[in-house]
C-alpha positions in Angstrom: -41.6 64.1 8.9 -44.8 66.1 9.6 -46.5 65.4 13.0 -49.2 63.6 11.4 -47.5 61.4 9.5 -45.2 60.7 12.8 -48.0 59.7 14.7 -48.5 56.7 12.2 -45.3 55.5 13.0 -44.8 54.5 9.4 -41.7 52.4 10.6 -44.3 49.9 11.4 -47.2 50.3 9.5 -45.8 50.1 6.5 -43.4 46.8 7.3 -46.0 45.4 9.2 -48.6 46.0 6.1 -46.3 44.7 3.8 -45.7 41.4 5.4 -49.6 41.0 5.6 -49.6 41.6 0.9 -46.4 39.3 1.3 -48.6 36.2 3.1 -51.3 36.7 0.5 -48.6 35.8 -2.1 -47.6 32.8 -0.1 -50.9 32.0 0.8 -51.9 32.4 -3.3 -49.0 30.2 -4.0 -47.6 32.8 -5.9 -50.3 33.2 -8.2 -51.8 36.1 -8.3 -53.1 36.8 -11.7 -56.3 38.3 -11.1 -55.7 38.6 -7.4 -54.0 41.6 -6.8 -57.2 44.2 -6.7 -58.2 42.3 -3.4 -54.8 42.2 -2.3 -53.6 45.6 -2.8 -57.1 46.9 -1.4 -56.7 44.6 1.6 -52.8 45.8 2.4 -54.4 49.6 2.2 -57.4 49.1 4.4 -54.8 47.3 6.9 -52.2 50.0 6.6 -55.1 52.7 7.5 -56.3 50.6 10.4 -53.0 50.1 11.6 -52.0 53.7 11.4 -55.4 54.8 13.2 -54.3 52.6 16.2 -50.9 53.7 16.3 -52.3 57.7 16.2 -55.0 56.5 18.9 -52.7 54.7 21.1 -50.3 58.0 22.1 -53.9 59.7 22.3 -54.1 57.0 25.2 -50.4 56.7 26.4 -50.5 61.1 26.5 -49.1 60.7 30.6 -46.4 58.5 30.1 -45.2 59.4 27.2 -44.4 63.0 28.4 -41.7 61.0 30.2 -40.5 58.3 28.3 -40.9 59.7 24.7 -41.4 63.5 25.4 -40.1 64.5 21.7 -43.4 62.8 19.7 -45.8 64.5 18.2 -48.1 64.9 21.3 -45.9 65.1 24.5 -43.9 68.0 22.5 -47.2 70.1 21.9 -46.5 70.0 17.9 -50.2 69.0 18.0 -53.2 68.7 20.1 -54.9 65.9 21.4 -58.2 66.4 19.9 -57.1 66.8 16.6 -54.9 63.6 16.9 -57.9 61.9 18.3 -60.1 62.8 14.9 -56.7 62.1 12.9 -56.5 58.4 14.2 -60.6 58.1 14.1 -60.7 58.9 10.8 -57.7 56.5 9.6 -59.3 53.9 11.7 -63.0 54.4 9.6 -61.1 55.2 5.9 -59.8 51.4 6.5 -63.0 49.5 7.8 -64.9 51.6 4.8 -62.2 50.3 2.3 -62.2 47.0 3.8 -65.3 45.5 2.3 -64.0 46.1 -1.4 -61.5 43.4 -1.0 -64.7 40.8 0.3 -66.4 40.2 3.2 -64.2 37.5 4.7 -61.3 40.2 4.8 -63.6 42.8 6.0 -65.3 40.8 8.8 -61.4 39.7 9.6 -59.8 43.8 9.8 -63.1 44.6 12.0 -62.1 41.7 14.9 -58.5 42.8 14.6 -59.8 46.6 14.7 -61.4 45.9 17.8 -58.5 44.3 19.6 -56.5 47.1 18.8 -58.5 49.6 20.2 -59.4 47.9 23.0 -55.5 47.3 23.3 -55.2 50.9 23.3 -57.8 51.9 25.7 -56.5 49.1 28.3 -53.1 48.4 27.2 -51.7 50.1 31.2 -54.4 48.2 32.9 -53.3 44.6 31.1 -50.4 43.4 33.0 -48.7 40.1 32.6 -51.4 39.6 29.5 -50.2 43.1 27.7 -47.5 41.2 26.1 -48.9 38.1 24.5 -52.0 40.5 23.6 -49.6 42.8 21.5 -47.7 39.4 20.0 -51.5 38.1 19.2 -52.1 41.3 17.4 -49.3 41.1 15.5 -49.5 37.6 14.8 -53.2 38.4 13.2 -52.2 39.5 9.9 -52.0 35.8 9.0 -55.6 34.5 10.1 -56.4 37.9 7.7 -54.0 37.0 4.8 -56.1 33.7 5.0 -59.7 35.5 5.2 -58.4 37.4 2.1 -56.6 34.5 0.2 -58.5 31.5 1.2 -56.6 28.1 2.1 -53.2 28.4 1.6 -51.8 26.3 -1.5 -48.4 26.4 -3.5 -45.2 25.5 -2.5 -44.2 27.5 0.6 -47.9 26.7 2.1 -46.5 25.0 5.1 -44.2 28.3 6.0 -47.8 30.0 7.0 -47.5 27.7 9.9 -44.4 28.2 11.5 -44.0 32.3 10.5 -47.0 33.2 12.3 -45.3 31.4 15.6 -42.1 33.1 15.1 -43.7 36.4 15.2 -45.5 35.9 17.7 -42.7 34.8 20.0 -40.4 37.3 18.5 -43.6 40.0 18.9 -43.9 39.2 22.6 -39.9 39.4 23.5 -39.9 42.6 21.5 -42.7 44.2 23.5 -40.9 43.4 26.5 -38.1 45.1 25.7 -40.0 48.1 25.0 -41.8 48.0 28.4 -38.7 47.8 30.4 -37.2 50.7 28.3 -40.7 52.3 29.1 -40.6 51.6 32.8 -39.7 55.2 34.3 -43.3 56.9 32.1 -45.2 53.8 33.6 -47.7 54.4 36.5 -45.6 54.2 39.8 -46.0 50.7 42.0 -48.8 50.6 44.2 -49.8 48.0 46.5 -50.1 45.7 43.5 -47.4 46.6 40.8 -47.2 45.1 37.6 -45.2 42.0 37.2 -42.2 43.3 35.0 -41.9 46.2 37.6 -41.5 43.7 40.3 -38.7 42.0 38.5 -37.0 43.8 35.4 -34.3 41.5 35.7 -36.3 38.2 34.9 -38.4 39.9 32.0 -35.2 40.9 30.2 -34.6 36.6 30.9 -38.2 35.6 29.3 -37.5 38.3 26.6 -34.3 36.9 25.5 -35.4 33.5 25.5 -38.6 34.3 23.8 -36.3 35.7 20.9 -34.1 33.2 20.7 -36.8 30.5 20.7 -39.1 32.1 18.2 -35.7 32.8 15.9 -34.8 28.7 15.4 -38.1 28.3 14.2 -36.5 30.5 11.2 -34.4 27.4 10.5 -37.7 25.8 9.1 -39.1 27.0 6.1 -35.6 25.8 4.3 -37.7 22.6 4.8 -41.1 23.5 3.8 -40.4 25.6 0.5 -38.1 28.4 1.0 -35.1 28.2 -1.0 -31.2 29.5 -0.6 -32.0 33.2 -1.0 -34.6 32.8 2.1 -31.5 30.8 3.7 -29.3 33.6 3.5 -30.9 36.1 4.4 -32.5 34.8 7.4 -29.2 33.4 9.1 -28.6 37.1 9.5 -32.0 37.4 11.1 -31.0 34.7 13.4 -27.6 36.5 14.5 -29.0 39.9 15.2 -31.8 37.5 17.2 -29.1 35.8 19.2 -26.8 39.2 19.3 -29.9 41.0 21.4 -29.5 39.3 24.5 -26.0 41.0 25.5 -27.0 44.4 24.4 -28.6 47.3 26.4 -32.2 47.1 26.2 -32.6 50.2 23.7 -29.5 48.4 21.5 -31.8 45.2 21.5 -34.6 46.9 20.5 -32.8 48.5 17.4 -31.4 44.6 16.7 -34.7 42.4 17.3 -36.2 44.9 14.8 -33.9 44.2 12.0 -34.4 40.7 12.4 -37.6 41.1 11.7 -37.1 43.7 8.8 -34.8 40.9 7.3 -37.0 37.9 7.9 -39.5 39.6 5.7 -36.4 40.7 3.2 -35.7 37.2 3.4 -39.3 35.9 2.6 -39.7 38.3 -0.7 -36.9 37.9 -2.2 -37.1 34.4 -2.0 -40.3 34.4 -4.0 -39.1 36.7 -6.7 -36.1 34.9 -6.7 -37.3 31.2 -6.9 -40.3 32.2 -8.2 
């Protein structure tokens, strides 16, 4: 994988884009004769936004990463910071230029976001406690967006959009826990006021395992609400790896919690090709 394309971290931009064109079907009820310009557009400008941030954020996070992650792109010297800087600029204004094509709801949607995820990346060491549930609110966003793009949700899995945006946004915030803690020894040393999960590693690993396991019986409802046996199937394996990450090593749960999410989406699609 080339440098550039590393810095993207298309092992999230693309899952994480795909969920987003995945709402807008549930949102459309399935429907989408005639829909799929806006949607495919939309997924696109998201995916370049998303992969702007990412670039931008190990612009940001140069220090620490030169200790926790010292084989990237940047920390390893494979390329410079400036032209990383331009690389994720440029992503960041290909998507907000790209966004308005898909209509102005969408586009006035992906700027807010845009701006929450810069701002994450300019302050994201400086957030504390609220780093976190910022991240899971991030994540979370592609729904509010799906909606901007979609309008009301309608069809039969309408009521899911109500419970999958709270799973990922507990799930989102557990999983960014586990990645500080793994992050700790690249994070700026205490001082006289460290940051809470360097107080106390022990009771975030607690809060991130409960988190997990809370947001992952939520996954129990769309069986109610619309989803049909090949959701069901797929997402009790979502829910083991969920309740597997507790006992493993902190890098081990990382791996695990991000399975479960691979799956739930799995889980989602082929339950609407499937079903129908």
């Amino acid at each position: 994988m080339t440098p550039l394309l590393r810095l993207c971290r298309p092992w999230y931009t693309m899952p994480m884009s795909g969920a987003y064109l995945l709402t807008v079907v549930y949102a459309e009820g399935g429907n989408m004769a005639g829909r799929w310009t806006g949607a495919l557009v939309s997924t696109a400008a998201l995916g370049l936004v998303l992969a702007g941030a990412y670039v931008l954020n190990d612009v940001f996070d140069l220090a620490a990463d030169r200790v926790n992650a010292p084989e990237r792109p940047l920390p390893s010297g494979r390329i410079g910071r400036r032209p990383a800087a331009a690389w994720g600029v440029g992503l960041v204004a290909a998507g907000l230029a790209l966004s308005p094509v898909a209509g102005a709801n969408f586009a006035a949607a992906l700027s807010l976001v845009t701006a929450g995820l810069v701002a994450y990346d300019v302050y994201s060491k400086r957030l504390g406690a609220w780093k976190q549930p910022v991240v899971a609110g991030l994540f979370a966003s592609i729904y509010p967006m799906a909606a901007a793009e979609a309008g009301w949700p309608e069809g039969p899995r309408a009521a899911t959009l109500i419970v999958f945006p709270v799973w990922l946004f507990l799930t989102s915030m557990g999983y960014e826990i586990l990645k500080d803690l793994r992050d700790l020894p690249g994070d700026p040393p205490p001082g006289p006021r460290p940051a809470p999960l360097q107080r106390n590693p022990a009771a975030w690993r607690r809060t991130s395992s409960i988190l997990i396991v809370a947001g992952s019986l939520l996954l129990i409802l769309p069986a109610f609400l619309g989803c049909r046996w090949p959701y069901i199937a797929i997402a009790s394996l979502a829910m083991t790896a969920a309740w597997l990450s507790p006992v493993l090593p902190v890098r081990r749960a990382i791996n695990v919690v991000y399975a479960e999410c691979m799956l739930v989406g799995v889980a989602a699609l082929v339950d609407v090709v499937a079903m129908g």
